[in-house]
C-alpha positions in Angstrom: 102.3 -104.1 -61.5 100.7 -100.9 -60.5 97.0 -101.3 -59.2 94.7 -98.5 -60.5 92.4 -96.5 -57.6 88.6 -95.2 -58.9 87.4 -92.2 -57.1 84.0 -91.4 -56.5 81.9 -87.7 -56.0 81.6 -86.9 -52.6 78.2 -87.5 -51.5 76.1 -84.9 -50.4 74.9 -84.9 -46.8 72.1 -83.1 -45.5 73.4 -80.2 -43.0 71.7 -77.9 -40.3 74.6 -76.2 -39.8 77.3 -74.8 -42.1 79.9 -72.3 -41.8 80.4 -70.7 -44.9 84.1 -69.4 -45.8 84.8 -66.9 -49.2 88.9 -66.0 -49.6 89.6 -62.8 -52.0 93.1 -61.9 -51.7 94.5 -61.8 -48.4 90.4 -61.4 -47.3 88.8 -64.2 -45.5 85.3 -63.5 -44.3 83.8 -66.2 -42.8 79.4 -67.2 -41.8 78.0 -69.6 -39.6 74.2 -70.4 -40.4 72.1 -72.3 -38.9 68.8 -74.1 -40.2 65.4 -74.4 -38.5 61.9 -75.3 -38.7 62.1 -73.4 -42.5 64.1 -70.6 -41.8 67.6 -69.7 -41.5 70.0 -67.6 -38.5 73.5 -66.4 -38.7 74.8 -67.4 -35.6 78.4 -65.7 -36.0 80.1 -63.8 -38.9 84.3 -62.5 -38.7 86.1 -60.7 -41.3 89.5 -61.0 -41.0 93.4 -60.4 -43.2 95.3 -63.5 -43.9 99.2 -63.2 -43.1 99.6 -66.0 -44.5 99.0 -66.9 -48.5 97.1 -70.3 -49.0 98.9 -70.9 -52.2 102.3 -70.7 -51.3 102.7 -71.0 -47.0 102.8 -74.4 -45.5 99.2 -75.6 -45.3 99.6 -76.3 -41.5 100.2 -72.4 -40.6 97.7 -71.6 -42.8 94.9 -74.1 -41.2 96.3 -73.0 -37.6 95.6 -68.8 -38.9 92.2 -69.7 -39.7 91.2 -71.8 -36.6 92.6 -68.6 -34.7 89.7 -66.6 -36.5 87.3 -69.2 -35.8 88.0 -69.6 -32.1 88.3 -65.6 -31.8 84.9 -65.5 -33.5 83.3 -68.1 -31.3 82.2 -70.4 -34.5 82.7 -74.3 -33.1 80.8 -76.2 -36.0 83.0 -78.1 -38.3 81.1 -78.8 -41.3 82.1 -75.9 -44.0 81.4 -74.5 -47.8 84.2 -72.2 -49.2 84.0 -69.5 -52.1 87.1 -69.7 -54.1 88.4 -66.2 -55.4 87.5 -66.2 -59.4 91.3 -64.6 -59.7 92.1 -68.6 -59.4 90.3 -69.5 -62.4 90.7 -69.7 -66.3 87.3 -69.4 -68.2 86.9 -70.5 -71.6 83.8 -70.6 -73.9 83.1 -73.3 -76.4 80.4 -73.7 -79.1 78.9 -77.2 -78.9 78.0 -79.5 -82.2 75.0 -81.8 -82.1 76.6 -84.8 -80.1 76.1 -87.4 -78.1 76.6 -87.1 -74.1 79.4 -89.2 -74.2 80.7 -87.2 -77.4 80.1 -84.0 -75.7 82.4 -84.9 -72.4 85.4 -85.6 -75.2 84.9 -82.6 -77.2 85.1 -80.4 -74.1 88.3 -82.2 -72.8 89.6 -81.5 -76.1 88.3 -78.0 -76.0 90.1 -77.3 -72.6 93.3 -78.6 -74.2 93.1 -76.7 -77.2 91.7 -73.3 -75.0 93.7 -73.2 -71.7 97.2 -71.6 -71.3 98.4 -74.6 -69.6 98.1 -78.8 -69.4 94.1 -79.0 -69.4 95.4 -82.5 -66.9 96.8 -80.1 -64.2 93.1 -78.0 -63.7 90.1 -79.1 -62.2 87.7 -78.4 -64.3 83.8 -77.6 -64.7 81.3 -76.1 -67.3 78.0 -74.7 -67.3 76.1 -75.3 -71.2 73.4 -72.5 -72.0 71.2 -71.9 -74.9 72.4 -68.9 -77.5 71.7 -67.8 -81.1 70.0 -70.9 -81.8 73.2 -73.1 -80.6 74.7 -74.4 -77.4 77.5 -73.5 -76.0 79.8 -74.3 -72.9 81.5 -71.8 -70.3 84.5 -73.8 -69.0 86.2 -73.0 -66.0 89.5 -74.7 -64.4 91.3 -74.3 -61.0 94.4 -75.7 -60.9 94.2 -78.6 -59.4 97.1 -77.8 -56.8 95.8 -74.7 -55.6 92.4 -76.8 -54.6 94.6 -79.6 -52.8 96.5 -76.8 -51.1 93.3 -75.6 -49.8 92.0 -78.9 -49.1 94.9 -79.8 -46.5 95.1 -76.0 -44.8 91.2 -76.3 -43.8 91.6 -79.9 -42.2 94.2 -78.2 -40.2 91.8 -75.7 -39.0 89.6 -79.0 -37.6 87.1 -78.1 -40.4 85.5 -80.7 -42.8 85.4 -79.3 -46.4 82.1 -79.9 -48.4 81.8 -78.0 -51.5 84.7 -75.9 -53.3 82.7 -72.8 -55.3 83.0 -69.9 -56.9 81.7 -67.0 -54.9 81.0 -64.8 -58.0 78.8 -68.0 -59.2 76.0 -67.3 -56.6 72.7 -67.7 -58.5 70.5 -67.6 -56.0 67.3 -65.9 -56.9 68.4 -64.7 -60.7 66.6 -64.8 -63.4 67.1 -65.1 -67.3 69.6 -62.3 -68.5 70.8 -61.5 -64.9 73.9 -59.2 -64.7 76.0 -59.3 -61.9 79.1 -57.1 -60.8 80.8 -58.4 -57.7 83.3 -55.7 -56.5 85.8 -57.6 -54.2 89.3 -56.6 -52.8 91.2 -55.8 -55.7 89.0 -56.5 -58.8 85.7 -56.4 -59.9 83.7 -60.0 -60.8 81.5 -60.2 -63.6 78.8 -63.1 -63.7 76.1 -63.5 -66.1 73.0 -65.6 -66.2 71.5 -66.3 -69.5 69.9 -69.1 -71.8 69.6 -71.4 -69.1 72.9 -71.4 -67.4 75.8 -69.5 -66.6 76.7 -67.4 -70.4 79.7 -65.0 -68.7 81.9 -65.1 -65.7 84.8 -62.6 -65.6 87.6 -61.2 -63.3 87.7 -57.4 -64.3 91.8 -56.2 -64.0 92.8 -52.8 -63.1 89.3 -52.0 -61.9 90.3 -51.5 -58.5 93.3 -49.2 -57.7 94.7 -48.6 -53.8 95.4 -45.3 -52.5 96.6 -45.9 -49.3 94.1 -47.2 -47.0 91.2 -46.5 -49.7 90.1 -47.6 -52.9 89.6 -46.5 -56.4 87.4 -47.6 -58.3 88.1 -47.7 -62.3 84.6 -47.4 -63.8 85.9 -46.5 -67.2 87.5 -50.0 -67.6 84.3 -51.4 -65.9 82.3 -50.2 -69.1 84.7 -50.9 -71.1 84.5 -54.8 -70.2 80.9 -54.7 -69.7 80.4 -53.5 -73.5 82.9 -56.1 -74.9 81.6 -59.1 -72.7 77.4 -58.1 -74.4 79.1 -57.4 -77.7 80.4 -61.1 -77.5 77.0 -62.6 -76.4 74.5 -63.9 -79.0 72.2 -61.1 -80.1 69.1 -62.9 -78.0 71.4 -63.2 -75.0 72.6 -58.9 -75.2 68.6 -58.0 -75.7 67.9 -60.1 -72.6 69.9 -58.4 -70.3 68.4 -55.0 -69.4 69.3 -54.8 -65.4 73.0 -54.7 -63.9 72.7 -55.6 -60.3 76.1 -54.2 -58.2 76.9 -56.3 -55.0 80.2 -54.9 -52.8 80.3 -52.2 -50.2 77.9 -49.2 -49.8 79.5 -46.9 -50.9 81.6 -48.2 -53.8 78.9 -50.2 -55.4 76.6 -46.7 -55.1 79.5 -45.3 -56.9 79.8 -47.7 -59.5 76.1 -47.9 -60.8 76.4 -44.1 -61.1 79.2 -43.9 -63.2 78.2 -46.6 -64.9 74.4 -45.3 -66.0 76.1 -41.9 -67.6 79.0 -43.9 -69.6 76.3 -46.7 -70.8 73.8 -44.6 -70.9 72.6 -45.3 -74.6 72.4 -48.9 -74.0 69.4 -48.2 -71.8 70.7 -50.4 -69.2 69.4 -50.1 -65.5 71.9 -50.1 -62.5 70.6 -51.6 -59.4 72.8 -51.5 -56.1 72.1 -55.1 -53.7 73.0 -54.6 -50.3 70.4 -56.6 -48.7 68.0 -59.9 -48.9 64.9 -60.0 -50.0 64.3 -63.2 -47.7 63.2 -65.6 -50.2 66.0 -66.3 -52.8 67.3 -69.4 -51.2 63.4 -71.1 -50.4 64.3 -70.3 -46.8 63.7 -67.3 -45.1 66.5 -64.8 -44.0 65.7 -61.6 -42.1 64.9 -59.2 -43.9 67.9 -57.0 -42.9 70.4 -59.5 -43.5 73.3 -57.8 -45.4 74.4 -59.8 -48.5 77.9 -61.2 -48.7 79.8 -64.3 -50.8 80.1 -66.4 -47.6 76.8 -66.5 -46.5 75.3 -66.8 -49.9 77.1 -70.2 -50.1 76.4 -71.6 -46.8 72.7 -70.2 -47.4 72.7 -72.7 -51.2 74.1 -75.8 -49.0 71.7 -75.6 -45.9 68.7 -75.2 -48.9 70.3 -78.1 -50.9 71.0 -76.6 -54.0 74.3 -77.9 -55.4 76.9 -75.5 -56.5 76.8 -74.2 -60.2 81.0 -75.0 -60.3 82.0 -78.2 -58.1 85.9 -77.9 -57.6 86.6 -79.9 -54.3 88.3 -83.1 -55.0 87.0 -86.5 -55.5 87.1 -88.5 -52.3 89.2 -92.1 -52.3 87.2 -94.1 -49.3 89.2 -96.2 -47.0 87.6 -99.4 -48.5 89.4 -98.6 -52.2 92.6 -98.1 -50.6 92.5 -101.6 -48.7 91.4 -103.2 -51.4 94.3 -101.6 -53.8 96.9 -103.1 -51.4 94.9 -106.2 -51.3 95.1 -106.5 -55.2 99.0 -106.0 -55.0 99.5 -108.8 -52.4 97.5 -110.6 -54.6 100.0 -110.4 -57.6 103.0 -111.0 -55.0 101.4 -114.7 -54.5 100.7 -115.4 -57.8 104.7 -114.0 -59.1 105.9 -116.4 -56.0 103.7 -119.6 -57.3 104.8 -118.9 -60.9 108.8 -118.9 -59.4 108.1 -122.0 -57.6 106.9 -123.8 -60.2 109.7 -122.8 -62.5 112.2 -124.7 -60.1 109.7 -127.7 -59.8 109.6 -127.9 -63.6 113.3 -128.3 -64.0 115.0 -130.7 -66.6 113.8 -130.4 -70.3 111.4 -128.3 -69.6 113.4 -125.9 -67.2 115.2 -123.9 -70.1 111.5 -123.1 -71.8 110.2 -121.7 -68.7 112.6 -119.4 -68.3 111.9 -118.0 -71.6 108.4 -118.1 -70.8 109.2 -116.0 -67.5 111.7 -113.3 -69.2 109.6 -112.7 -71.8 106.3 -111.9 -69.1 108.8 -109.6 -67.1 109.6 -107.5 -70.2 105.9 -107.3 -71.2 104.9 -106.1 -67.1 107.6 -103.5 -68.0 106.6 -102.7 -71.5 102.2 -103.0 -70.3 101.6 -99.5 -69.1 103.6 -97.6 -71.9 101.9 -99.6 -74.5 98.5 -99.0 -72.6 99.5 -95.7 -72.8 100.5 -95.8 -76.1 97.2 -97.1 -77.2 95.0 -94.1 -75.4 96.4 -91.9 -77.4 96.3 -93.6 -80.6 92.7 -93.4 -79.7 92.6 -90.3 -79.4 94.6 -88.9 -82.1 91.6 -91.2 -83.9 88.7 -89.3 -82.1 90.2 -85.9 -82.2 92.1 -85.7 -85.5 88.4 -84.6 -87.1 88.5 -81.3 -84.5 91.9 -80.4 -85.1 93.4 -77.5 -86.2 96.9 -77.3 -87.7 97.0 -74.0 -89.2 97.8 -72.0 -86.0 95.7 -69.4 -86.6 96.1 -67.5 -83.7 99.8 -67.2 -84.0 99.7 -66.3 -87.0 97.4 -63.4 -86.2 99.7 -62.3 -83.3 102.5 -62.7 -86.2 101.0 -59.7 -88.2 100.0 -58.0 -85.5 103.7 -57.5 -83.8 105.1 -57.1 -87.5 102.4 -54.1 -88.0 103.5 -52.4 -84.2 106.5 -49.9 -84.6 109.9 -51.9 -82.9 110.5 -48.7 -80.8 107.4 -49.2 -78.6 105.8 -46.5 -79.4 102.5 -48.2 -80.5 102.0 -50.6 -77.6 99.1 -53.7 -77.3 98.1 -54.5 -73.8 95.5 -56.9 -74.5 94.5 -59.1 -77.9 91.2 -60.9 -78.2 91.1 -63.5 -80.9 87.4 -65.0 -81.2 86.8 -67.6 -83.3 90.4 -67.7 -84.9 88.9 -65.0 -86.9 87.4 -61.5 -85.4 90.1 -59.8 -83.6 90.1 -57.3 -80.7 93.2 -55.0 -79.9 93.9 -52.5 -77.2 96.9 -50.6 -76.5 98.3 -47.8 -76.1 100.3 -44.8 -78.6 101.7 -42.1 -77.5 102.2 -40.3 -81.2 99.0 -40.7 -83.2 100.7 -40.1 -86.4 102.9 -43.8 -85.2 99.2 -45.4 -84.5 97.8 -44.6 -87.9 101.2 -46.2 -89.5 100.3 -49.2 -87.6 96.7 -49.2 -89.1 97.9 -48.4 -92.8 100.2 -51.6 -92.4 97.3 -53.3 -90.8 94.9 -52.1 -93.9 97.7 -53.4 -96.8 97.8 -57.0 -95.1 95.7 -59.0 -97.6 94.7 -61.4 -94.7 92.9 -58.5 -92.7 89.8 -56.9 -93.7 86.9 -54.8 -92.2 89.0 -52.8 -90.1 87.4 -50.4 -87.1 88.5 -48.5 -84.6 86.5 -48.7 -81.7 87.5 -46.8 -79.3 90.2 -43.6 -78.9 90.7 -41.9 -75.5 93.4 -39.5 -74.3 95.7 -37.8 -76.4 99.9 -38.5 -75.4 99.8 -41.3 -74.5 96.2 -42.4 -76.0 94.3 -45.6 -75.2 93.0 -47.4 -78.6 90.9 -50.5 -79.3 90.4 -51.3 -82.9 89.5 -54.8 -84.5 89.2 -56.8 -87.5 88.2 -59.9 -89.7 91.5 -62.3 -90.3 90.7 -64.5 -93.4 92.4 -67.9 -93.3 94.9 -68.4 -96.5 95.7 -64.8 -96.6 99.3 -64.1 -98.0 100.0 -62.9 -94.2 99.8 -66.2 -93.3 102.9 -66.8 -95.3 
């Protein structure tokens, strides 16, 4: 018999001291901050390349590279926060029913399951509800679950005590309602926004950053390109909210950015604001005033003030008292299987041939318990979810269409497809003849199951990047 073990949440302890750790890439950059008398010090910083990558070397060589930074830094305090890249992360958004709390916790399990590219069980997963269009909705975010234990193990072999996994794109320190972040990092750009009362967006940007030998490139094209789709998919009191994009990176890039980015959005009215430094009072302590922003110090800045991280990803903690008492439980069983045998041979004569019946038959149920246990959970839940499920496969059958519309000689190319709702789609590509591309959209135009059909966006001319959608209506004949 297998004795189950409850975890708990890690409490959280009050700390003077922190050193703040954010990994992007092969970057580690590293804080250590200090609390007193209502203000706050940074008492060491280091920036510093990885050799080794968290995720696939042994966690030992990784823990023993980062306590080599720390020593050459000078940082000696032990207690630590860490920003985990958002390249680590699937996202998700869900629209929430009127339910129950307990209702709402299963309907976002199911949600993750039914949204996420993988087994929702494997992912460590949080959510952040906001206010939208009259409705609630959910952003989901999961880390698999390896990558955090990883993690876990490498900083313990730096001598560091782990309190608090984040994101360091999720920093909401000092924003307000329709806040609109752009975090450029090592080899993308973050996007993070704040809105009806939580967190509404959070997005890695791809291709936005391009290297060119030891410099960078920055891709502000696809920047705008995101930002428009990411407001086109907010509610419409969510998009009028936002009217200020604040840019956080290095100097000169983020300068760069909001410039390019005020001429190509420049009929949305939006402002561009560039964030290099604190204004001293965003975390209720106070920070000198020429303190430059950066991901690890805004976390360590959140824990020393006590405010608990939007996304919670480190793993639950099993105390030394639930493990004793697990082994405890099994020696417990061993006594009672040895008095049950003992008794079996006292019994003897014309009762010895029923008690061995008695004593097969209990083996084969301990053997048969957990699968029908098992068994049972999910004829409860096929119970609780059936309601919420879809069978009709909607979005394959969209990506159906769509592939049986492209031209088999690649000459019409997709490189991304957004399928919202099961029913408004988004494609982009690329065609390098345009008399191939409007083929594609007359084939797209006779499916019956397609309708309202726009093209969006058209740029370049061999080969030409295109972004057209449509509405896909359920029981179509392209469904067929």
């Amino acid at each position: 018999m297998i004795a189950l073990l409850s975890v708990r949440p890690r409490q959280r302890q009050r700390l003077n001291s922190v050193v703040g750790l954010a990994l992007d890439g092969a970057r580690l950059e590293g804080v250590w901050l200090r609390r007193t008398n209502g203000s706050m010090r940074v008492e060491k910083a280091f920036a510093a390349l990885l050799t080794l990558d968290p995720l696939t070397a042994e966690p030992e060589l990784v823990g023993r590279e980062i306590r080599n930074h720390l020593d050459a830094a000078g940082i000696r305090e032990r207690d630590c926060v860490v920003g985990l890249p958002l390249k680590w992360a699937l996202t998700a958004q869900a629209e929430l029913p009127e339910l129950t709390e307990a209702d709402r916790a299963s309907f976002l399990t199911l949600e993750a399951e039914r949204n996420f590219p993988c087994d929702a069980a494997t992912l460590h997963i949080c959510h952040s509800l906001y206010q939208g269009g009259g409705k609630q909705h959910a952003l989901l975010v999961g880390i698999p679950r390896t990558h955090l234990v990883g993690l876990e193990k490498a900083l313990r072999a730096a001598r560091l005590k782990p309190r608090s996994f984040g994101l360091a794109a999720a920093w909401t320190a000092g924003s307000t309602a329709g806040d609109l972040a752009l975090f450029i990092g090592e080899s993308t750009v973050a996007l993070r926004l704040v809105a009806g009362g939580g967190i509404a967006a959070l997005r890695s940007l791809e291709g936005t950053l391009v290297s060119e030998g030891s410099r960078q490139r920055l891709e502000s094209g696809i920047v705008a390109r995101e930002l428009r789709i990411t407001l086109g998919q907010l509610p419409a009191d969510l998009r009028q909210a936002v009217h200020t994009v604040r840019i956080f990176g290095p100097r000169e890039l983020a300068q760069q950015l909001a410039d390019e980015l005020e001429l190509l959005l420049e009929s949305r009215g939006l402002k561009f604001e560039v964030v290099a430094r604190y204004s001293g009072s965003e975390f209720g302590l106070h920070l000198p005033p020429d303190t430059a922003v950066s991901p690890a110090l805004n976390l360590a800045a959140e824990r020393l003030a006590g405010r608990p991280a939007v996304f919670e990803f480190l793993p639950p903690h099993v105390t030394a008292w639930q493990r004793l008492t697990s082994h405890q439980a099994l020696g417990k069983y061993r006594l009672v299987g040895a008095a049950a045998a003992a008794a079996l041979l006292l019994a003897g004569g014309a009762f010895g041939y029923q008690q061995w019946q008695l004593t097969r038959l209990s083996r084969e149920w301990s053997a048969m318990a957990p699968r029908v246990k098992e068994l049972e959970l999910v004829q409860q839940q096929i119970k609780q979810y059936r309601p919420w499920f879809d069978e009709s496969l909607r979005s394959l059958s969209v990506l159906r269409q769509l592939t049986l519309a492209f031209p088999d000689d690649g000459v019409v190319s997709a490189k991304a497809v957004e399928i919202r709702d099961g029913q408004r789609v988004t494609c982009t590509g690329v065609a390098r003849e345009n008399s191939a591309l409007l083929k594609t959209w007359d084939r797209m135009r006779t499916n019956p199951a397609v309708s309202d059909l726009k093209v969006e966006q058209i740029r370049g001319k061999a080969p030409m990047q295109f972004t057209f959608n449509f509405q896909w209506t359920p029981g179509g004949r392209g469904e067929n």
